[in-house]
Structure formats: C-alpha cells, structure tokens
C-alpha positions as CSV (number, residue, x, y, z in Angstrom):
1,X,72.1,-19.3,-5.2
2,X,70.9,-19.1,-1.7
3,X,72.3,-19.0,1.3
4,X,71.3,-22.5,2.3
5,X,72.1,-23.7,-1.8
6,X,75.8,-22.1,-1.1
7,X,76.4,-23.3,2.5
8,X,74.9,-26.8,1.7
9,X,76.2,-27.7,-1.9
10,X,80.0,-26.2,-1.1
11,X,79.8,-29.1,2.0
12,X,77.9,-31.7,0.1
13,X,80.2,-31.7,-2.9
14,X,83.6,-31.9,-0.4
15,X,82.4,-34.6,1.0
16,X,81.7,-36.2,-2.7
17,X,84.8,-35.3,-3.6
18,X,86.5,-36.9,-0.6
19,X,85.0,-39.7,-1.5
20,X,85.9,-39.7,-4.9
21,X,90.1,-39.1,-3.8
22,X,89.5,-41.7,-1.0
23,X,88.1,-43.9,-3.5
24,X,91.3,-43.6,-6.1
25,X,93.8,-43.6,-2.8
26,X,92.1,-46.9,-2.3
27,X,91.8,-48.6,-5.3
28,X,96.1,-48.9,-5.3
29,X,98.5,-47.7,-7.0
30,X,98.0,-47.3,-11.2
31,X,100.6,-46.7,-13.4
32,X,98.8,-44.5,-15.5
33,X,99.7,-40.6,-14.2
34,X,96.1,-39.1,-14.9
35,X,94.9,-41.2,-11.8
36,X,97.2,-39.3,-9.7
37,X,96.0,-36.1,-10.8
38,X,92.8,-36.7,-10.6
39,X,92.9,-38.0,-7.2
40,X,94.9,-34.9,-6.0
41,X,92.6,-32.7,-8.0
42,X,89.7,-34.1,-6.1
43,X,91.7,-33.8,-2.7
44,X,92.3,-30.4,-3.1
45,X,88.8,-29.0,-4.8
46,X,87.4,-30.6,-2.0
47,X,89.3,-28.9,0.5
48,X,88.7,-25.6,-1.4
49,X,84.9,-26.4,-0.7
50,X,84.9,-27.1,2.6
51,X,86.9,-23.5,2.8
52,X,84.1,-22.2,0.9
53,X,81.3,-23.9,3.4
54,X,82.6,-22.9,6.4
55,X,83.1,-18.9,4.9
56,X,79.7,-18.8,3.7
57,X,78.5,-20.2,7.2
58,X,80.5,-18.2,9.2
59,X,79.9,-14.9,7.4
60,X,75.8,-15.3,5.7
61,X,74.2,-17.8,8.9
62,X,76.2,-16.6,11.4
63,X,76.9,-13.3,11.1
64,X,80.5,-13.5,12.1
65,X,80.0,-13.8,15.0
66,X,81.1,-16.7,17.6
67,X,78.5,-17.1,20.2
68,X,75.9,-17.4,17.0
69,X,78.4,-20.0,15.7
70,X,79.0,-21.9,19.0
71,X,75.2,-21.9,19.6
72,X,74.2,-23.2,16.5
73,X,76.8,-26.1,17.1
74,X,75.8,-26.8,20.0
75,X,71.9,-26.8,18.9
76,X,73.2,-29.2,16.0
77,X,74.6,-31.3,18.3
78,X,72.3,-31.6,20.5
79,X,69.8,-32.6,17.9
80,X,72.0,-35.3,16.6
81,X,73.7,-36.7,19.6
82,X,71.6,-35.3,22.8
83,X,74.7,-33.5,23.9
84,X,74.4,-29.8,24.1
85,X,77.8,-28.7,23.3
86,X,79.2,-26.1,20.6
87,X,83.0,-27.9,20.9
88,X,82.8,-29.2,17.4
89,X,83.3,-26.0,15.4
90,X,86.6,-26.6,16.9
91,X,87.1,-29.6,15.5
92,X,85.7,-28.2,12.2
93,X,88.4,-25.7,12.5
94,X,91.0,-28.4,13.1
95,X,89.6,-30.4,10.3
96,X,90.2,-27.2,7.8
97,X,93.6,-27.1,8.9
98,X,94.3,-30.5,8.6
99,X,93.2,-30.7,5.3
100,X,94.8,-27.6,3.8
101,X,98.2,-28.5,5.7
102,X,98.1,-32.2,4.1
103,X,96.8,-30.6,0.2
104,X,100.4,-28.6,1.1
105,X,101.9,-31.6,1.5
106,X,102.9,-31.1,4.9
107,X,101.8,-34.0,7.1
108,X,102.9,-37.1,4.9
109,X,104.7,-38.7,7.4
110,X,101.3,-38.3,9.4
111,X,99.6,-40.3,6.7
112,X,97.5,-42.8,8.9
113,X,96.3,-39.9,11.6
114,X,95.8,-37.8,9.1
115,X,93.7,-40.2,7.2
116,X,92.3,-41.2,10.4
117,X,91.3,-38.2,11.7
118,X,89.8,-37.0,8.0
119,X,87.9,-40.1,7.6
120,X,85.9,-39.8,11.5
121,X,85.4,-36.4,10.5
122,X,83.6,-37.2,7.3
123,X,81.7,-39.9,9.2
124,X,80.4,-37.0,11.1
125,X,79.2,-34.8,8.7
126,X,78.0,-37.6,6.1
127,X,76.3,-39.9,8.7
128,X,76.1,-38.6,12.3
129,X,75.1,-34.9,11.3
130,X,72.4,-34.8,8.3
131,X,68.5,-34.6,9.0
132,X,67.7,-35.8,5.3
133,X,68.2,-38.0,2.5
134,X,72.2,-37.2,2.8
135,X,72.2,-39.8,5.6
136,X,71.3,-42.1,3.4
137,X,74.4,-41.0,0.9
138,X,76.6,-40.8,3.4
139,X,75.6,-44.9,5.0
140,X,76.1,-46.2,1.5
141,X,79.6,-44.2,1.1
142,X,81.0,-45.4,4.1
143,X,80.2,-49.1,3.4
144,X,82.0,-48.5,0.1
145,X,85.1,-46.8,1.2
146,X,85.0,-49.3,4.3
147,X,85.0,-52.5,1.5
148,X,87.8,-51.0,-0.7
149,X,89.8,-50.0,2.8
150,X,89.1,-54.0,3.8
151,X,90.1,-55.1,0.0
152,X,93.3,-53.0,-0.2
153,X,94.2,-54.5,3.3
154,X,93.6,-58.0,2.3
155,X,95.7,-57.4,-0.9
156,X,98.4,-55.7,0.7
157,X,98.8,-59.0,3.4
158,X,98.5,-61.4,0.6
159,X,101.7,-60.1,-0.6
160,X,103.8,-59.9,2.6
C-alpha cells in the first residue's frame, strides 16, 4: 500500500466506522447483546485507525518532524477555510486522546461533551476538510446521523 493508500484509507475507514457506532448508539437501546459488541467493536477499531492515520502521517509525510506537520496544517487549512493556521493538529491530538480515553471507558460521565466534541471533529474531517468525492460521503453521513440524533430525541420526549 502507499503512503497516501495507508494515510488515507486508515482515516477514511475511522470515520466509517464512527459512523457505523454513532449509527447503533443512535438507533436505541436493543436487547439483543451482539448490538453492543458490535457497536463497541466499531468504536474502538475506529479509534485504532485514526491511531494508525495519524502514525503513518506523522512518521511517512512528515518526517517526524513538527514544523513539517504544523505547516502542512496550516496549508490544509488555509485551503479549506482561508485561515492560515497549523492549530488544528492540536486539536487532532486532543481528538486522539479523547477518543482512546472514552474506548477506556474513562469519560462516561462526560458523555454529551465527549459526544459533542467527537461529532464536530468528524464534521471536520468528513465535510470541512476533503478536496474530493469524500465530501460528498461525509454531507450524506451527517444528514443521516443528524435524522437518527433528531428521531432518538423525539422518541425520548414522547416518553417523558
């Protein structure tokens, strides 16, 4: 695999896979067990591919080193928002830990922020970020997390 095939397909199948376990998480709770492995399953192997993104990145693209990294952010960012600034790979870092903190099981009373902060954080690298087709992907993902967040809201006030 290439460079770009590694760096790309670790980070495109997260994000699928974040889907997939945002998906489950929204579709309620199920009685039958195997839902709730596979939703952690996919939670977790998507975490363990963003790992494996950003350690191919870092180490292949950018040589390990961190004005390479903070430049090419920056560039990125530019492109995409008209704001030259490398400050996201901090919150790319944050994200990772995040992540690999709540796949621990460590921020579950943080639930919402965590949720919160996950789900703007996929927005940006699904929507905000891609130069092809993926944009497209990522538009038609968030409308369909979006409706099953709105649906599982609805029946949760129904019955209140």
């Amino acid at each position: 695999m290439t460079n770009y095939g590694l760096t790309h397909t670790s980070v495109h199948l997260s994000a699928l896979l974040y889907c997939v376990a945002m998906s489950l998480r929204l579709w309620g709770a199920s009685p039958q067990p195997w839902r709730q492995y596979v939703t952690r399953g996919c939670w977790i192997a998507g975490c363990v591919l963003l790992w494996i993104h950003v350690v191919a990145v870092w180490c292949v693209l950018h040589d390990m080193s961190w004005s390479e990294a903070w430049d090419h952010t920056a560039q990125e960012t530019a492109t995409a928002t008209g704001v030259t600034t490398g400050i996201g790979i901090v919150f790319n870092f944050l994200t990772l830990g995040i992540w690999t903190a709540d796949c621990l099981g460590k921020l579950n009373r943080w639930r919402r922020w965590v949720d919160g902060y996950l789900a703007f954080m996929w927005f940006q690298a699904a929507v905000v970020f891609p130069h092809s087709w993926m944009r497209f992907v990522g538009w038609g993902a968030t409308v369909w997390l979006l409706g099953l967040a709105v649906v599982r809201h609805k029946g949760v006030s129904q019955t209140r």
